[in-house]
C-alpha positions as CSV (number, residue, x, y, z in Angstrom):
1,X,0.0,0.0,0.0
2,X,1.2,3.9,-0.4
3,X,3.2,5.1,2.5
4,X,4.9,8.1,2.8
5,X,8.4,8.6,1.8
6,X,9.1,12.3,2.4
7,X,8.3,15.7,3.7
8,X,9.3,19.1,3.4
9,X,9.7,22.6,5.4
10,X,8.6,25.4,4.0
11,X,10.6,28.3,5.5
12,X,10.8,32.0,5.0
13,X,14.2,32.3,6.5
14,X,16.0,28.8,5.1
15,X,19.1,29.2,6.6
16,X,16.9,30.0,10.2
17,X,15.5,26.9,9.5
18,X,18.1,24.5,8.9
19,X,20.2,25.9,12.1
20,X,17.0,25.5,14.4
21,X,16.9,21.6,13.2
22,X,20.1,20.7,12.7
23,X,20.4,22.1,16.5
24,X,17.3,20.1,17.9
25,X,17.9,16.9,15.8
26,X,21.0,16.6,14.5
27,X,19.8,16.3,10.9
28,X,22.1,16.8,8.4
29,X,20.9,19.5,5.5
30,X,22.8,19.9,2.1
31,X,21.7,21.9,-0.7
32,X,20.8,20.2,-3.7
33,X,22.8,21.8,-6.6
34,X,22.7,26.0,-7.0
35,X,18.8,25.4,-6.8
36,X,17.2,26.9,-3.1
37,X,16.4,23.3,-1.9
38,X,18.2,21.3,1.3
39,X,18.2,18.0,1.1
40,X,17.1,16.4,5.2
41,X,18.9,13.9,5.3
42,X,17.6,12.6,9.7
43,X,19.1,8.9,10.4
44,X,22.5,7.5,9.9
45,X,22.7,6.8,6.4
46,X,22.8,8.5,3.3
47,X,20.9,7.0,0.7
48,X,21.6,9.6,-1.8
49,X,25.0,8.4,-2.4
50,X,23.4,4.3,-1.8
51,X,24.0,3.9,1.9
52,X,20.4,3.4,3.5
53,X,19.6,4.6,7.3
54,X,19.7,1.4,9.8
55,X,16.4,2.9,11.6
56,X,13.0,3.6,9.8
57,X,12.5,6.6,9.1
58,X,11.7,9.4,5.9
59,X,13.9,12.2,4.7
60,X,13.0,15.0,3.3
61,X,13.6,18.5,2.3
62,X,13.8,22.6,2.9
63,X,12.5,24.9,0.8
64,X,11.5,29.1,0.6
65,X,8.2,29.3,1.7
66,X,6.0,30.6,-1.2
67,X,3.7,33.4,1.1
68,X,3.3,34.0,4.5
69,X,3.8,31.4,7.4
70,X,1.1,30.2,9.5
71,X,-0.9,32.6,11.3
72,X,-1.3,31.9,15.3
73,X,-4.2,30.0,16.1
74,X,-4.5,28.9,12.4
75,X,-6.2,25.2,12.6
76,X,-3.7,22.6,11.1
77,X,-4.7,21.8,7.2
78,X,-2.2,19.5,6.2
79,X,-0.1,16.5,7.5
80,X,1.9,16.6,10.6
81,X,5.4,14.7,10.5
82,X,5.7,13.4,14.3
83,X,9.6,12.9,15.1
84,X,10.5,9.7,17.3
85,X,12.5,11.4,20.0
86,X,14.0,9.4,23.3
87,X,12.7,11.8,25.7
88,X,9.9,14.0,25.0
89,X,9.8,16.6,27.9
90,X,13.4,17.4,26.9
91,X,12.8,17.5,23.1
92,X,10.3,20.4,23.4
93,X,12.8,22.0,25.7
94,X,15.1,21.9,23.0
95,X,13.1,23.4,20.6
96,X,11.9,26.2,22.8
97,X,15.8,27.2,23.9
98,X,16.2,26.9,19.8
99,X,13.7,29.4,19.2
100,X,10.4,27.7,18.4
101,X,7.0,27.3,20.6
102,X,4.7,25.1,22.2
103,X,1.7,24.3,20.0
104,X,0.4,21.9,22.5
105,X,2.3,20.4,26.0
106,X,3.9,17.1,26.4
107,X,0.9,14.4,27.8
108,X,0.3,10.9,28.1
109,X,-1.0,8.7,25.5
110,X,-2.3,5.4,27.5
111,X,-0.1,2.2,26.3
112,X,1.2,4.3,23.9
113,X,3.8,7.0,24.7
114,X,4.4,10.4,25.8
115,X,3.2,12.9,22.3
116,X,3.8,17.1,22.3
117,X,3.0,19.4,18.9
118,X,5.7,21.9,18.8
119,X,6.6,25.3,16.2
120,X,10.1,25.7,14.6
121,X,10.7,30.0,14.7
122,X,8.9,30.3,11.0
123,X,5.0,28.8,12.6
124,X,6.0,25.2,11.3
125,X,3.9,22.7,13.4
126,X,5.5,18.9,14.3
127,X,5.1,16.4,16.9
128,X,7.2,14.6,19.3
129,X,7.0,11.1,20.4
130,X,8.5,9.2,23.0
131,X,7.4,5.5,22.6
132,X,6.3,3.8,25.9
133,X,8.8,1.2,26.9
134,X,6.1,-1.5,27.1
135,X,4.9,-0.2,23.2
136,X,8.7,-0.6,22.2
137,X,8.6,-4.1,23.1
138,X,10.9,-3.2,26.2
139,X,10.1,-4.5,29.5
């Protein structure tokens, strides 16, 4: 069945952008040729040159945002990419001492995991997830 395969940041401030996630994450952004695209490259791997990540997982890319960013309060109209993260409360702290926002706080999803929606600086909404060790098959 269809699944996705990749996403992309719209920005009005690129280079903003790619600092504020190469900070949280420690994703890896290159730009693809002399066009204004990055190329998100977030596990180990590389599979542009052939050398696929070891964890699931989509890249994706960065582009200039064609109009205005996301008003505040604006309800969400399109798909939100949720990042695995290994500790949720400390995720959205990095993103606020990075410069984004708190969409919605960190709670408790029953057998499931800990889930926050968080803003990169430009209004750009994502979630965080911290799988609960019983739901990663941990004991």
């Amino acid at each position: 069945m269809p699944r996705p395969v990749h996403f992309e940041i719209h920005a009005s401030d690129p280079a903003a952008s790619r600092a504020f996630y190469e900070t949280v994450f420690g994703w890896r952004l290159d730009q693809w040729g002399d066009v204004p695209y990055w190329m998100v490259t977030t596990g180990d791997g590389n599979p542009m040159v052939g050398q696929p990540h070891s964890t699931p997982g989509i890249d994706g890319g960065l582009m200039p945002r064609q109009g205005n960013p996301p008003s505040e309060g604006q309800p969400v109209n399109s798909f939100v990419v949720t990042v695995d993260v290994p500790d949720c409360d400390a995720y959205v702290e990095r993103v606020v001492a990075a410069g984004g926002s708190v969409a919605l706080p960190a709670q408790d999803m029953a057998e499931v995991g800990r889930v926050a929606y968080v803003k990169d600086p430009d209004g750009n909404l994502f979630g965080l997830f911290q799988a609960e060790p019983a739901a990663q098959g941990q004991s």
